[in-house]
ZAMARGU-4260 file (C-alpha; in steps of 0.2 Angstrom, whole numbers, plus 5000, padded with zeros to 4 digits):
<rodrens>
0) 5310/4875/5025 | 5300/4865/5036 | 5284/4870/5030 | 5289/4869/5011 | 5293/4849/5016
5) 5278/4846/5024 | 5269/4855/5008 | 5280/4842/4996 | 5277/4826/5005 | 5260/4832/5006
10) 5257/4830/4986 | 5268/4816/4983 | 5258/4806/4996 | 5242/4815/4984 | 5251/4809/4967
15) 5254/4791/4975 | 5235/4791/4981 | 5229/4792/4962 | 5232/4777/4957 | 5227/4768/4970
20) 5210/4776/4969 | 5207/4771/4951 | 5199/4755/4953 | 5189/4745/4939 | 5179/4730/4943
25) 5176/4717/4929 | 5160/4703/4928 | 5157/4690/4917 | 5140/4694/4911 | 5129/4708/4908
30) 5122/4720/4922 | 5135/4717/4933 | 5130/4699/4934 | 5143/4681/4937 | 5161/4680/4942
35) 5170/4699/4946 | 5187/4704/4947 | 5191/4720/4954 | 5210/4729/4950 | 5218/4747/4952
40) 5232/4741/4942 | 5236/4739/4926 | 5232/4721/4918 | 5242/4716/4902 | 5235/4701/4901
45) 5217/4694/4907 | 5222/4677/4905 | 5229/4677/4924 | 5214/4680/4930 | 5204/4668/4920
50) 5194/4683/4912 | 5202/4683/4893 | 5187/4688/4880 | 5175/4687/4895 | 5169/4702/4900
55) 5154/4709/4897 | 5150/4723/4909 | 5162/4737/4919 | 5162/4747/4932 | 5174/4760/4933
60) 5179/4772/4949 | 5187/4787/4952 | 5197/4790/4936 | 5197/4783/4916 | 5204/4766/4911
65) 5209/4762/4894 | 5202/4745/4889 | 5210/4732/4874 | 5205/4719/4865 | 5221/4710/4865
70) 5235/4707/4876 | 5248/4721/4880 | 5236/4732/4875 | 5235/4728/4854 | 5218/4727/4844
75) 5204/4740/4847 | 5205/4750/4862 | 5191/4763/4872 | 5193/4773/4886 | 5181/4769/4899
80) 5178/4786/4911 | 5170/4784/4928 | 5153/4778/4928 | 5142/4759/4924 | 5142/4748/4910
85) 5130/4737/4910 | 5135/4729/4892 | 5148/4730/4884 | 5138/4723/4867 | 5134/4742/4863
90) 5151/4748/4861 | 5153/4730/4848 | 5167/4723/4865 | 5157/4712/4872 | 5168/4697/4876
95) 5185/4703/4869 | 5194/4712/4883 | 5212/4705/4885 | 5220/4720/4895 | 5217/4736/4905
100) 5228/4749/4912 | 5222/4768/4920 | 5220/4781/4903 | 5233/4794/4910 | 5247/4782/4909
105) 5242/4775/4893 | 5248/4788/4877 | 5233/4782/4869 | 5223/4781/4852 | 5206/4773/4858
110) 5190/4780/4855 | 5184/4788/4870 | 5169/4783/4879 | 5159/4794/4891 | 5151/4791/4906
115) 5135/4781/4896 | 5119/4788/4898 | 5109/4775/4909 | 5095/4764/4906 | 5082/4772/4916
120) 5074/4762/4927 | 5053/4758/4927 | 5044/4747/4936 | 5024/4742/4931 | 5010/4735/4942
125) 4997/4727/4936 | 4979/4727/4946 | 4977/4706/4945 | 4991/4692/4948 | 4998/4685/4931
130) 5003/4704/4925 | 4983/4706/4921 | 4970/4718/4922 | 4973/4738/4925 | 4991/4744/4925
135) 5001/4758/4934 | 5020/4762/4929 | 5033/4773/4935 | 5050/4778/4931 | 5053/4788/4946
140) 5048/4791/4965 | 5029/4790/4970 | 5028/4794/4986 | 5009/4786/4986 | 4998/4777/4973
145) 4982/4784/4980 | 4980/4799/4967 | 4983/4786/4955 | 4968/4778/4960 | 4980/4761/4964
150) 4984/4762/4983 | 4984/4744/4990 | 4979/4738/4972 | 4993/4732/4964 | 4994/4709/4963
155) 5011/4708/4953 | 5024/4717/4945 | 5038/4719/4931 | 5055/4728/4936 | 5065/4735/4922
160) 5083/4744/4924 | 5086/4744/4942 | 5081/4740/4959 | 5064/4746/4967 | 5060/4748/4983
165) 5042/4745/4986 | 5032/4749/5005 | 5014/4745/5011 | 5008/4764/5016 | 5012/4781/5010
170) 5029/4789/5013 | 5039/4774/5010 | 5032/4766/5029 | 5028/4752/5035 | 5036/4735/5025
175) 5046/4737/5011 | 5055/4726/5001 | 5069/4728/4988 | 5062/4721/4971 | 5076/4716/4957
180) 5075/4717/4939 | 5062/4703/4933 | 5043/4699/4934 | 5034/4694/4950 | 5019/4688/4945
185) 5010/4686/4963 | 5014/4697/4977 | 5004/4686/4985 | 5020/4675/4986 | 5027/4688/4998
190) 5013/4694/5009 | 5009/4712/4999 | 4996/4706/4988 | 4984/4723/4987 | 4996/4734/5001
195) 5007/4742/4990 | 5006/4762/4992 | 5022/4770/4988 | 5039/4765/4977 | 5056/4772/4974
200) 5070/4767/4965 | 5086/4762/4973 | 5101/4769/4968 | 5113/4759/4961 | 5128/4758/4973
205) 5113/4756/4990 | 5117/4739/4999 | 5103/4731/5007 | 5104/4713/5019 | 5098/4698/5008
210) 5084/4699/5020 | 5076/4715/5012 | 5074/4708/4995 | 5060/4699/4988 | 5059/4680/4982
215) 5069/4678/4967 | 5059/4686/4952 | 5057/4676/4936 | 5068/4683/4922 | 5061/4699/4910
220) 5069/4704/4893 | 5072/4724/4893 | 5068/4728/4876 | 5071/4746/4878 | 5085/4753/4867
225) 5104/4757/4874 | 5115/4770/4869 | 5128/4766/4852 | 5118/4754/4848 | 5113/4751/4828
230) 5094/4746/4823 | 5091/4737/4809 | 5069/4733/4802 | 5069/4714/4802 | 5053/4707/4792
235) 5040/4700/4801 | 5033/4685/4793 | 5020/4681/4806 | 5007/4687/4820 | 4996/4675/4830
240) 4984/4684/4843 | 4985/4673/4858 | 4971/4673/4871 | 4977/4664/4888 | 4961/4663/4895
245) 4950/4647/4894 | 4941/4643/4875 | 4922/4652/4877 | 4907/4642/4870 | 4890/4647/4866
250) 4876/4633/4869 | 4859/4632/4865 | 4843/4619/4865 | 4834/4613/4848 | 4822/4601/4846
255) 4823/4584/4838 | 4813/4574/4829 | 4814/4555/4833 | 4806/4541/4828 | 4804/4530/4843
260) 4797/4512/4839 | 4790/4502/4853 | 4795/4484/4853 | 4783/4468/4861 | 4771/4482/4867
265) 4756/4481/4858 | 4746/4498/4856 | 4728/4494/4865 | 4722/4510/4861 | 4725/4508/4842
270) 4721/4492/4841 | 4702/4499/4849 | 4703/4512/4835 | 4708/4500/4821 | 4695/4487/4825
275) 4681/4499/4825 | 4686/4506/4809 | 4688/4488/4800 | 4673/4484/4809 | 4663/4500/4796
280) 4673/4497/4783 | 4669/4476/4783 | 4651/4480/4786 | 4649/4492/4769 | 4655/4479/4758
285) 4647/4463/4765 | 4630/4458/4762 | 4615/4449/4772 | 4625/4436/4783 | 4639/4439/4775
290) 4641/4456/4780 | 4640/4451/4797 | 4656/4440/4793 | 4664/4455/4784 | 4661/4467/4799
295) 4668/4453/4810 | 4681/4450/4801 | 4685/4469/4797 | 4685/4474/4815 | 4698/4456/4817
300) 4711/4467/4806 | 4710/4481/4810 | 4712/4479/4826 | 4729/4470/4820 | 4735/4486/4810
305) 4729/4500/4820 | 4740/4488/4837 | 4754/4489/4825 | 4754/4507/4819 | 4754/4514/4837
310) 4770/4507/4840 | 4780/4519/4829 | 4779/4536/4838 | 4787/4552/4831 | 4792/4564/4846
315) 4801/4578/4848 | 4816/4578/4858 | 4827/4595/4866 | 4844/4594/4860 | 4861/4605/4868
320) 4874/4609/4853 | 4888/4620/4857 | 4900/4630/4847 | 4916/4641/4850 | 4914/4657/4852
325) 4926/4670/4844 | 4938/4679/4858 | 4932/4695/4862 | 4943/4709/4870 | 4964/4712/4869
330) 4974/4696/4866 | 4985/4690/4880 | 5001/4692/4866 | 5007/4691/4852 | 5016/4675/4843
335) 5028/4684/4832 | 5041/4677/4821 | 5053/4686/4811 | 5068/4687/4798 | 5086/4693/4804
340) 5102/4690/4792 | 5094/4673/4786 | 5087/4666/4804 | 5072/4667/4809 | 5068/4674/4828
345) 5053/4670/4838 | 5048/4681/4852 | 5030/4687/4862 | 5023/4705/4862 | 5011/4713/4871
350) 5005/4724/4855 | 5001/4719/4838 | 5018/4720/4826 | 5017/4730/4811 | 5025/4722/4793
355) 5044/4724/4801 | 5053/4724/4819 | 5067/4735/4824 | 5080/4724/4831 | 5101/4726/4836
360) 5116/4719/4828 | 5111/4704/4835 | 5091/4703/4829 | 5087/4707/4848 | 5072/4717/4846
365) 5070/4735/4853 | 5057/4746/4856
</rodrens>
């Protein structure tokens, strides 16, 4: 009789132990991001904890939880089972929650949403800072870039997904730091410009001191596509190539001609030349003393003409002219702009678009 009591109280204090172990965290924004409230009871209205139609990503442990739309458990209802959800905006709930309870208690008629298959994580470093030159991605552990040929290489990076953690030798060994979601465009910043040699990612429930991280990355747009989500083709309506670097110009030398006049400088060696060839020509047409007075009189003006004409030199002068040179190579990106439900979206790509993009619901684009 004992034993049978012992055995009883035994799963009563299990059965009371299930609820308590069910919990489900709320945050304000996507990937876990902004204010969180966490509860292993039920919550009929979200207004009491200021979360009312705020929601926009869920964690849930242990066991399912029914979610609502509306208070008490009305509108549009899913079952969340145990897992991440980074955004609700792929089952169409983002920003709509009003009530939660634990699913086994609930008698419900929601749709049921498994545990959702993750974004996988990648992580892409790129031979130069500013995300330039060769590039090396990974989407899982790499226990050392050297047959990679991009050991101690590596000047900045983009992290998609999850965090990466990122050391200086092989083997994960020597420092490492804990790189977030985002884009570091120097690693110079942190002291491991050209040291990187081996990456992991982190798994998603790992803590880490604040000291581990890296700076603060700048922020990066996953375009990658999510489960339950719908596409749609959105027209693209233009595609500027976009080179970063600075404008190339081509130069060369041609020569000019110029007339150059010489002002209050009188030519001495014309006017020698000219008075010599008046000085003939006045003494063919004179005659007897008169000719002596022509050739006088000859060699008088054309010494005048031949000191004027040498003032006006033509000469030929180098000249530089310059002209832009067409890019050469892969543009930097692409300007595109595009058509979705009436509004038009703008947004940069690294590969030249075709006639139509594929976007979501909400003309995000997805690749």
């Amino acid at each position: 009789m004992h034993r049978k009591l012992k055995s009883a109280l035994a799963t009563l204090a299990v059965l009371l132990a299930g609820p308590v172990s069910a919990e489900v965290t709320f945050y304000e924004h996507s990937n876990f991001e902004g204010r969180a409230f966490t509860t292993p009871n039920r919550v009929d209205d979200f207004r009491r904890f200021g979360f009312n139609d705020r929601v926009s990503s869920v964690v849930v442990t242990h066991q399912p939880w029914e979610v609502c739309e509306h208070v008490e458990f009305g509108g549009q209802c899913v079952v969340l089972r145990p897992g991440r959800y980074r955004s609700l905006g792929e089952m169409r709930m983002n920003d709509r929650l009003s009530s939660a309870r634990p699913a086994r208690h609930a008698g419900h008629h929601g749709h049921d949403h498994g545990n959702p298959r993750p974004v996988q994580g990648q992580i892409a470093f790129f031979e130069h800072g500013g995300f330039h030159g060769r590039a090396f991605q990974a989407s899982g552990e790499v226990g050392s870039f050297q047959p990679f040929g991009f050991n101690d290489r590596a000047s900045s990076v983009i992290v998609l997904g999850e965090r990466w953690e990122a050391c200086e030798h092989a083997g994960f060994q020597g420092r490492c730091v804990i790189l977030r979601p985002g884009r570091y465009p120097s690693l110079g910043a942190m002291g491991l410009n050209d040291t990187l040699s081996s990456v992991r990612p982190v798994p998603p429930t790992a803590w880490f001191d604040e000291v581990r991280y890296a700076p603060i990355p700048e922020p990066v747009y996953d375009w990658r596509r999510r489960p339950q989500e719908r596409f749609y083709e959105a027209q693209v309506t233009s595609a500027q190539a976009v080179f970063a670097g600075p404008q190339q110009q081509r130069c060369w030398i041609e020569r000019d001609r110029v007339t150059v006049e010489h002002r209050n400088q009188p030519n001495v060696g014309g006017a020698v030349v000219g008075g010599i060839l008046g000085g003939i020509l006045g003494h063919q047409i004179g005659a007897g003393s008169g000719r002596d007075l022509a050739t006088a009189g000859g060699a008088v003006i054309g010494a005048v003409v031949g000191a004027n004409v040498g003032r006006e030199t033509v000469v030929s002068r180098p000249t530089q002219r310059c002209a832009a040179v067409p890019p050469q190579g892969r543009p930097d990106y692409w300007d595109v702009s595009y058509q979705f439900r009436g509004v038009e979206h703008r947004v940069q790509t690294t590969f030249p678009p075709g006639p139509t993009l594929t976007v979501n619901d909400e003309g995000e684009p997805r690749i």
